[in-house]
N, C-alpha and C positions, 0 to 999 in steps of 0.2 A: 109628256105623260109621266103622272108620276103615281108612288106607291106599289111600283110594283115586285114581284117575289115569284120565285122560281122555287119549288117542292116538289117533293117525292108523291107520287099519286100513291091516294089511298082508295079504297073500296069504295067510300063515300062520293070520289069522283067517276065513279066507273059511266052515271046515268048522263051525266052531261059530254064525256067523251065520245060516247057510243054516237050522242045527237048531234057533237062536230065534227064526227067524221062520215053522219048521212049528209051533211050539208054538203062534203064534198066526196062524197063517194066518186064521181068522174073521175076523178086525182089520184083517189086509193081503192080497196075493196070495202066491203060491207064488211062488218062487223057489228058483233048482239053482245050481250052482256055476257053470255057466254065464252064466245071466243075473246071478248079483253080480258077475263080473266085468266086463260088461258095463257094469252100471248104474255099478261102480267106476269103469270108468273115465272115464266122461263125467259123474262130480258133481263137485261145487266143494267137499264137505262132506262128509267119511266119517269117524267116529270112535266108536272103542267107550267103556265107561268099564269101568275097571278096579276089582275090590274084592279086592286081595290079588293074585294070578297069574290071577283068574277072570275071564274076561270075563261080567261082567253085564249087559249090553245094547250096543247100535248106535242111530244116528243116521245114515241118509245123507239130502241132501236138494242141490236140485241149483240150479241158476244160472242169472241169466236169459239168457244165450244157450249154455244144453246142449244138444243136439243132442235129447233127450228125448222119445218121442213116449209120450202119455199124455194122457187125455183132462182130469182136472185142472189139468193143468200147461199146458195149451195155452188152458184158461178162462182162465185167470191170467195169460198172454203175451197176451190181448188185455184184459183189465184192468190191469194193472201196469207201465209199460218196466222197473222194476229191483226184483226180490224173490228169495228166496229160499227154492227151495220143499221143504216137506219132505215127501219120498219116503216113506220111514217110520219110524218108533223101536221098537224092541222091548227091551223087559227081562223075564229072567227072570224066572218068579212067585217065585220065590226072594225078588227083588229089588224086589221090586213093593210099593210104599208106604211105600219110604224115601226118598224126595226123588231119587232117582237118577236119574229122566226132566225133574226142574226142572234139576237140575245139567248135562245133557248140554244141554236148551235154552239154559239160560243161559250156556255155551259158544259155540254156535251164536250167539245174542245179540251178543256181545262179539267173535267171528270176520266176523260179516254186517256189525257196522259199522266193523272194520278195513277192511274193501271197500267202506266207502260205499255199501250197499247199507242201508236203511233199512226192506224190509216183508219180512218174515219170513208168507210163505202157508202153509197147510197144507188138507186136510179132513178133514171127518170122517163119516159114516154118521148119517142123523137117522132113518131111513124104510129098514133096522130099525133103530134105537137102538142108538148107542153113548155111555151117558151118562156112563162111566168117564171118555173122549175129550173129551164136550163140558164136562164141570165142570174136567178137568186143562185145557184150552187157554182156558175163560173164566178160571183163577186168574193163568193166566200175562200176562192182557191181549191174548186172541185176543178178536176180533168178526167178525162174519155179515156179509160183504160180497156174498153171491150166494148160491142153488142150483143144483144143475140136477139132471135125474132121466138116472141110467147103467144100462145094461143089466147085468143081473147073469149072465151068463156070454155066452161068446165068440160064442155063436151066436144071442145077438139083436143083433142091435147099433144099433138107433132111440136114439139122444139124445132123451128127450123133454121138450118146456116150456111143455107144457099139463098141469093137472091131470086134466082128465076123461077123459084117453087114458091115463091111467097104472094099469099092476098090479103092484102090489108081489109079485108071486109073480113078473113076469120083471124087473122093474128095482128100482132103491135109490134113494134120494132123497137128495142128498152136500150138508151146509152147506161153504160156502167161507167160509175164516178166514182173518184176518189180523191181526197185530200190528203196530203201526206203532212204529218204534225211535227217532225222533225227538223224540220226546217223553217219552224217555228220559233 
């Protein structure tokens, strides 16, 4: 594949991001045009990658002091003082299993430690499975540094971190990742 180009999202892309991450909403949350602005404008990391004029995927992922409020991201501010957390990545199924999601992290990669910023967090879904998720961030040098069990819609909302209080029919069970760039 060629011609392709990784940029800084602008406004102009907001309508097409919005409609790759309904394609995969299973994977991430909803999001309106609203809230990517939103979340635009308080990340440290927004960029699509380009195949030709198309945008094939997004990355946004945010910084360790975003204003951010997110239950992830707030595990992670009390494990980490400086990371990098990513929000979420979506690619076209188009665009899906051509290297396109290593090249947008490996971007990421090389931007986090121009800022001195060394652990690149993320999570991912274990409890229901997302093993697409867990095999691409173990290739890239992610590891398990926590769980915790999240309620799975708005209107439970128990954190919980006991097993035997847990139902996978109202909550999800999230592995906490992280790659460490130092050792890089």
């Amino acid at each position: 594949m060629s011609n392709i180009e990784i940029r800084d999202v602008g406004e102009q892309d907001f309508e097409r991001i919005v409609e790759l991450n309904l394609a995969e909403v299973a994977h991430t949350s909803t999001m309106s045009i609203m809230d990517l602005a939103r979340l635009d404008a308080i990340s440290a990391y927004h960029r699509v990658i380009m195949v030709g004029d198309i945008i094939a995927g997004f990355l946004l992922a945010m910084g360790p002091k975003s204003r951010y409020i997110n239950e992830n991201y707030a595990w992670f501010k009390v494990h980490y003082p400086s990371y990098m957390y990513i929000d979420r990545i979506v690619l076209d199924a188009e665009y899906q299993g051509k290297q396109l999601g290593q090249l947008l992290y490996r971007d990421l990669f090389s931007w986090a430690q121009e800022q001195n910023v060394n652990h690149v967090v993320c999570e991912y879904n274990v409890i229901p499975p997302n093993l697409p998720s867990a095999k691409f961030h173990q290739r890239l040098g992610f590891n398990e540094v926590g769980f915790q069990w999240l309620p799975l819609s708005k209107n439970c909302t128990a954190i919980l971190t006991a097993d035997e209080e847990i139902n996978v029919k109202t909550h999800k069970k999230v592995s906490m990742q992280c790659c460490d760039l130092s050792h890089r």
